[in-house]
VMD Tcl script that draws the C-alpha trace (Angstrom):
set ca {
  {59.17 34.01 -19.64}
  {56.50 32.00 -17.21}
  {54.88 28.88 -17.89}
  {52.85 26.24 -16.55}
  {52.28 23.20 -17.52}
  {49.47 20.93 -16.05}
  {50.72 17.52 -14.40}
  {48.31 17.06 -11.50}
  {44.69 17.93 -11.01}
  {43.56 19.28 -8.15}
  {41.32 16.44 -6.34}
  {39.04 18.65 -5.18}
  {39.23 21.78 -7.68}
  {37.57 25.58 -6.24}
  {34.34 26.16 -7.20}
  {35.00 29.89 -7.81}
  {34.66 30.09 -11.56}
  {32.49 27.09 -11.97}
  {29.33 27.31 -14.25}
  {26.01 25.50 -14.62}
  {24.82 24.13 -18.12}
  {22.28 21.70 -18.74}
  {22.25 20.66 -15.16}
  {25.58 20.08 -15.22}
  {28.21 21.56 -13.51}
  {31.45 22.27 -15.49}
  {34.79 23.71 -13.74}
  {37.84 24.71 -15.36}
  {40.86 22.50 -15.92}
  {44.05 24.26 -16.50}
  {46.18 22.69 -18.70}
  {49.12 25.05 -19.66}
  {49.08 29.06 -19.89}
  {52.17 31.09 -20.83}
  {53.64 34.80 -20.47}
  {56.24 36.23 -23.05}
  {56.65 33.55 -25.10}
  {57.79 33.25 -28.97}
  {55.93 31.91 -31.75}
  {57.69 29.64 -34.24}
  {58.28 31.08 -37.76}
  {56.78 29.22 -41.13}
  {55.29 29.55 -44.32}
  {51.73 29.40 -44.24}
  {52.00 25.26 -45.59}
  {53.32 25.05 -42.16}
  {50.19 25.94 -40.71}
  {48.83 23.09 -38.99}
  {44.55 23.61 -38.47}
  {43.57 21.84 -35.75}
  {40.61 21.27 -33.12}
  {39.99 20.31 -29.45}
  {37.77 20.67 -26.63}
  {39.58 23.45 -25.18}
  {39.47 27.11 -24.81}
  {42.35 29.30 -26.26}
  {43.01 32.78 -24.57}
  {45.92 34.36 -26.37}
  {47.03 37.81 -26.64}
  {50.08 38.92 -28.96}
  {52.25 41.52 -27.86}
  {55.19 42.24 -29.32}
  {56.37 41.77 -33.46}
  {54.16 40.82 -36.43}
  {52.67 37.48 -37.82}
  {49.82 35.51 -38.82}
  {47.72 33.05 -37.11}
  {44.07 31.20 -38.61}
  {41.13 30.50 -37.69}
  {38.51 28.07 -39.55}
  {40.95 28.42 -42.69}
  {40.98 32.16 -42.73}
  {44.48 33.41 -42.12}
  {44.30 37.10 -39.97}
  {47.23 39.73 -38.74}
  {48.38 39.46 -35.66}
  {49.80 42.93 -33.63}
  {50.88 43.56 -30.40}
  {47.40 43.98 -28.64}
  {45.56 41.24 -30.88}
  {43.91 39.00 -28.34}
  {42.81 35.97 -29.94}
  {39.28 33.48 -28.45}
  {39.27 30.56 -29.51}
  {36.24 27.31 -28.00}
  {35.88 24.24 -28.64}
  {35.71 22.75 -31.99}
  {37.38 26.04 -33.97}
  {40.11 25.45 -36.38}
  {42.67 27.16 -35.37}
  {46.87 27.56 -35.40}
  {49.08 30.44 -34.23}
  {52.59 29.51 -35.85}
  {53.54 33.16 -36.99}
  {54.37 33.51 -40.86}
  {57.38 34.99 -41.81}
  {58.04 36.97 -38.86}
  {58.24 36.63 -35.33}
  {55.65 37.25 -32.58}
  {55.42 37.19 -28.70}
  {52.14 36.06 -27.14}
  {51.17 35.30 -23.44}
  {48.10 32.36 -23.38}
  {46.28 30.38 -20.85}
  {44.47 26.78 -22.17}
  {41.92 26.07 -20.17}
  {39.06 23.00 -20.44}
  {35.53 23.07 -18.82}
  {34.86 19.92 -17.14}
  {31.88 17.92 -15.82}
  {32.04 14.61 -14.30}
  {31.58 13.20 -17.69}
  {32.28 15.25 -20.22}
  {34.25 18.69 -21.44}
  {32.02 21.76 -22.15}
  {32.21 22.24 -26.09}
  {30.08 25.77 -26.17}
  {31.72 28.82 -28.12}
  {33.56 31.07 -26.33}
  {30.91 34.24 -26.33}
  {28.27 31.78 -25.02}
  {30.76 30.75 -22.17}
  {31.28 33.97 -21.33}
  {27.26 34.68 -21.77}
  {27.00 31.27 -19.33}
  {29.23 33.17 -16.82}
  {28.02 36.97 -16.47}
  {23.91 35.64 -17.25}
  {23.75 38.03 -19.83}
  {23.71 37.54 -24.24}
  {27.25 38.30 -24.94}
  {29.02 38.71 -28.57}
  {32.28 38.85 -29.07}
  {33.86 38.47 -31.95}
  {37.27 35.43 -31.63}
  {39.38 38.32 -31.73}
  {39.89 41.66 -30.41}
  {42.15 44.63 -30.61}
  {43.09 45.89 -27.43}
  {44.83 49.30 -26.51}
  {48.20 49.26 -25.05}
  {46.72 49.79 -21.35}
  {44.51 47.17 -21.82}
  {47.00 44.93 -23.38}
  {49.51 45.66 -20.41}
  {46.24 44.86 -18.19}
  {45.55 41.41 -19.64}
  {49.11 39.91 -19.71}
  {49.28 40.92 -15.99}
  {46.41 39.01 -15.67}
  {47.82 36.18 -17.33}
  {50.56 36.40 -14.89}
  {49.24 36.47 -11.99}
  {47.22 33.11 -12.45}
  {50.54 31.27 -14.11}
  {52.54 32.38 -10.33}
  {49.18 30.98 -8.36}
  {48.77 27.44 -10.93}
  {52.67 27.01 -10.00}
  {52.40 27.97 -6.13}
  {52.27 25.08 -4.03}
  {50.86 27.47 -1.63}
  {47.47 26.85 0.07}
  {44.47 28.65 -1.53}
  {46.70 29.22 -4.76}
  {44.74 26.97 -6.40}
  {41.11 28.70 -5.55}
  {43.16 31.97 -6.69}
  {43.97 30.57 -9.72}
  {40.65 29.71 -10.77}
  {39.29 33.97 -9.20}
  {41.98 34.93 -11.63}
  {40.01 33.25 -14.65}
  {36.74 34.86 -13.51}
  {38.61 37.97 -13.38}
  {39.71 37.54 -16.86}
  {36.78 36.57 -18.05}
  {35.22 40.30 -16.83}
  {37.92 41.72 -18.42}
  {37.08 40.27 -21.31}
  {33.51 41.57 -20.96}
  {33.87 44.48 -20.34}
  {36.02 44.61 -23.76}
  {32.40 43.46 -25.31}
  {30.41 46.31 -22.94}
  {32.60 48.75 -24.32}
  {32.87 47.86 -28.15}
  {28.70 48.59 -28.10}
  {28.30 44.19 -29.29}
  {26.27 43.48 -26.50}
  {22.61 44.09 -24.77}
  {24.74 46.11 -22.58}
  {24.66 49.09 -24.56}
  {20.92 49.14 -23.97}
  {17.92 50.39 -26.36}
  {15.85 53.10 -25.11}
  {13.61 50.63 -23.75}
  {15.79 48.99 -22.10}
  {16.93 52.00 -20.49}
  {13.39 52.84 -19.26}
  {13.19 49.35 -18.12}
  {16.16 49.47 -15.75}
  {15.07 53.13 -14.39}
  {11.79 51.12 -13.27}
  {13.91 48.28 -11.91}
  {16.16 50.66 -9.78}
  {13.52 53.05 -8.64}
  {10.39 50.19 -8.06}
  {10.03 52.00 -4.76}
  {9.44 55.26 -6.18}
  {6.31 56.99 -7.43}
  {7.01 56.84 -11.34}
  {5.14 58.40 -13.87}
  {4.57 57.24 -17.83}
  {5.47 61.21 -18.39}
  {8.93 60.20 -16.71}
  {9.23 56.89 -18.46}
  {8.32 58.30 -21.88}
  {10.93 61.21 -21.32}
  {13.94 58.42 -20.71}
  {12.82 56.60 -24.13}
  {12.70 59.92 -25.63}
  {9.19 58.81 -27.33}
  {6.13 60.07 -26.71}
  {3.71 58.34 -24.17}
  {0.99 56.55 -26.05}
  {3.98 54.82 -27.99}
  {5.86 53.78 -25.10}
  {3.25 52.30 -23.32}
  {2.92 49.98 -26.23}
  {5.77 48.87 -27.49}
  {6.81 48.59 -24.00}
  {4.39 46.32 -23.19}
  {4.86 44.74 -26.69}
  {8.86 44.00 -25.77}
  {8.31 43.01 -22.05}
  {5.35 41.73 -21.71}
  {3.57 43.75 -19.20}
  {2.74 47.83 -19.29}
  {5.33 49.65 -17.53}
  {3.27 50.03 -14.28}
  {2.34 46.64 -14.42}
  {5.96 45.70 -14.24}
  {6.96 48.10 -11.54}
  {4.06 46.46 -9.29}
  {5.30 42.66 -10.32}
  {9.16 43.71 -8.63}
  {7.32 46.04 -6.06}
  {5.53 42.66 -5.27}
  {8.64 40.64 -5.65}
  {10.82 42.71 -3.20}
  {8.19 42.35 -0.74}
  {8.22 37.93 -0.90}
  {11.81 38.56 -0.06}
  {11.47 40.70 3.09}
  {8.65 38.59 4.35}
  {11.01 35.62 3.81}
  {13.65 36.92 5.18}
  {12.70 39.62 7.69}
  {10.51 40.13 10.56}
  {9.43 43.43 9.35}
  {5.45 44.21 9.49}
  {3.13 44.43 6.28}
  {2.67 47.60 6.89}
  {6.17 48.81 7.28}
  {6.97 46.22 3.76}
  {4.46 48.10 2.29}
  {5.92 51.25 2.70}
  {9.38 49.98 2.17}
  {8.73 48.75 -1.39}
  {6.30 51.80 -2.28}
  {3.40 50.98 -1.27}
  {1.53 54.29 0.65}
  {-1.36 52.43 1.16}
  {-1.42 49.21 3.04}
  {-4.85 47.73 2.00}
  {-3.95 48.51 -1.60}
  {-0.80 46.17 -1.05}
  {-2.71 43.22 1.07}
  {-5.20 43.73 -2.10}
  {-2.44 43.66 -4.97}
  {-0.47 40.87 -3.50}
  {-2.88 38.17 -3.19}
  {-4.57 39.02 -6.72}
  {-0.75 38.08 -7.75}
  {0.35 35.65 -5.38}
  {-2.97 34.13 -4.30}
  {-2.60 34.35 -0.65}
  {-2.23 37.37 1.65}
  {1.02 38.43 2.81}
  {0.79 36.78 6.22}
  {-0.59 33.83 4.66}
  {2.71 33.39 2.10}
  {5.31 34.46 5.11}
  {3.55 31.22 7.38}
  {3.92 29.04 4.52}
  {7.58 29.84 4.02}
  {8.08 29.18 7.83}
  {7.22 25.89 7.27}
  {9.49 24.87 4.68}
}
mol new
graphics top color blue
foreach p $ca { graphics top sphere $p radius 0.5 }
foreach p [lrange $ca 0 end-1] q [lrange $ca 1 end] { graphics top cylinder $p $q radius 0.2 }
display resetview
């Protein structure tokens, strides 16, 4: 079995799974994680509820039990992994039979207060996209294996003295934490698994450079053209052209802010053919010419 138990924080904790909330920045404090360790046994009036401000990863695997959450009492197998925020009822004493689990409890922490969002919403805070995922999973057996070697590895670097071990530590939780998404990717619960829409809508966002066609788009949302072009526009805002010319127009603020390229050769760069057109289209958008907006940068 490993453990770790938290008795001093870092004075100056990594920064590498930190979020920002409310204009706050939260990091995580770990305060004890485990590997291979067995539940106690009881009847389910030994079930203790109970709440904090801290995040519960825990993934069962070996024997049979029990564990609640928010009252509800639910199986636990080996591959049940088990989410649990801030503010959830919760307990994980096994009924009637035994069961091995590996955990990590970890808080979010500002300089004044603890991070108290559910866990989907953390993980949403973390990746920038809508996440849902439910506060437990079933995992294969490869995936199980995957996650308690995880779990592991950031117990040997929060008990390693070593230098850095503490910035690995905290690259371990980010790494779980895309685990975990990708656990939500592939069980179809999130915007990942994208509408048809959505679909067309990233094909425009990877190819802004190219010369698309509504014919093209229309073909990727499997709809015909006259209906894409509305309800396109209708879940994004802008007609699907529209929207390729807004990045088009955004790729080309970064390379004059960042590049010494020429408008012409931007132009071309970003899909442009003709260079008039784009000294045209960007200062009906941006209100200055391109020259104009790369001086103005300069001078910041």
């Amino acid at each position: 079995m490993k453990r770790y138990v938290q008795t001093i924080k870092p004075q100056i904790p990594p920064q590498a799974a930190s979020i920002f909330y409310n204009k706050s920045q939260y990091t995580p404090s770990f305060l004890h994680a485990t590997v291979d360790q067995t539940h106690p046994v009881g009847q389910k009036k030994t079930f203790v509820s109970h709440k904090h401000d801290f995040y519960h990863i825990v993934l069962y695997t070996s024997g049979y039990g029990e564990y609640s959450i928010e009252g509800r009492f639910h199986p636990a197998q080996p591959g049940t992994c088990v989410l649990i925020g801030p503010g959830q009822y919760h307990d994980f004493v096994s009924r009637w039979k035994q069961s091995v689990y590996s955990e990590i409890t970890f808080a979010y922490e500002s300089m004044r207060q603890s991070l108290r969002l559910p866990f989907d919403q953390l993980l949403s805070l973390h990746t920038g996209y809508d996440i849902s995922l439910e506060s437990h999973v079933t995992l294969s057996m490869d995936q199980m294996y995957n996650l308690q070697s995880l779990l592991a590895k950031s117990i040997t670097h929060l008990n390693s003295t070593q230098i850095y071990s503490q910035y690995l530590a905290h690259y371990d939780l980010a790494t779980i934490f895309n685990f975990l998404v990708e656990i939500a990717v592939s069980s179809d619960q999130t915007p990942f698994s994208q509408s048809r829409f959505e679909r067309a809508k990233s094909y425009i966002e990877e190819h802004y450079f190219d010369q698309i066609t509504m014919d093209e788009l229309a073909k990727i949302a499997a709809v015909s053209k006259g209906y894409f072009f509305r309800e396109f526009k209708k879940q994004f805002g802008a007609p699907p052209l529209a929207y390729q010319q807004s990045i088009r127009i955004e790729a080309a603020k970064t390379l004059l802010k960042t590049t010494t390229l020429r408008c012409n050769e931007i132009a071309y760069r970003i899909g442009f053919n003709d260079v008039y057109f784009f000294h045209r289209i960007f200062k009906k958008r941006i209100g200055q010419t391109p020259n104009e907006y790369r001086k103005q940068q300069t001078l910041k």
